[in-house]
N, C-alpha and C positions, 0 to 999 in steps of 0.2 A: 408648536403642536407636539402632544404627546404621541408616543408609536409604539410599535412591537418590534421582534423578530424570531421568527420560528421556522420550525421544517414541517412540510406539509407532502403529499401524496399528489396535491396538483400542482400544475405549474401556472398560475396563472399569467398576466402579462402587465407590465410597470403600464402604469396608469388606470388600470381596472378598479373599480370598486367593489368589494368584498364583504361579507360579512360575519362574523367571528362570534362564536357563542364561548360565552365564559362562564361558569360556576364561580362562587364563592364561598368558599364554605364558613362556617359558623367560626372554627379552631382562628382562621385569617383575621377574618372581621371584627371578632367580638359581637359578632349580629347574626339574626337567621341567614342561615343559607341562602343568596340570592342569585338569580341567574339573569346575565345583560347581553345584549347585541350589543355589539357596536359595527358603527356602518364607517369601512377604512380604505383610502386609498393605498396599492402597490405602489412602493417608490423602488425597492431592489428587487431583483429577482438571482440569488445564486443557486447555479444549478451544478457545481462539483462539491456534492454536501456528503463524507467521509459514510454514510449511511445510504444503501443502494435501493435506490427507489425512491426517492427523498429530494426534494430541494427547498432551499431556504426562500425564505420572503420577509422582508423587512416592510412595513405598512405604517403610515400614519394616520391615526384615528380624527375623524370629523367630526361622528354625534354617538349616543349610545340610547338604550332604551332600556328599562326590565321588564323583562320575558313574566308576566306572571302569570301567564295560563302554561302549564307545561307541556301541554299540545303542539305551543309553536316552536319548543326546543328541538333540537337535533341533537343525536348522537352518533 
């Protein structure tokens, strides 16, 4: 399985499933700008992340989708 790891504002809890809105822009790709979900399970949760208010989450990815109505995006 493919995964992440980032600092986030919540803390969610190892085992929860999450889900993660990404851009892609054109400059990366070589392709229009696209935007995906992907739906991830939590497998870490570090919560002394050098940055106050913050903690880390490591996740591994299970499916993805593209978002093409930009309605369903968040920011």
């Amino acid at each position: 399985m493919l995964g992440a790891y980032f600092s986030t504002d919540v803390a969610p809890v190892v085992g929860e499933l999450v889900q993660i809105f990404i851009e892609i822009p054109e400059k990366v790709s070589g392709k229009q700008t696209a935007q995906f979900c992907f739906t991830a399970r939590v497998i870490h949760v570090d919560r002394d992340r050098p940055a106050v208010g913050k903690v880390g989450i490591g996740v591994n990815f299970y499916s993805y989708q593209r978002v093409e109505n930009s309605k369903q995006r968040r920011d």
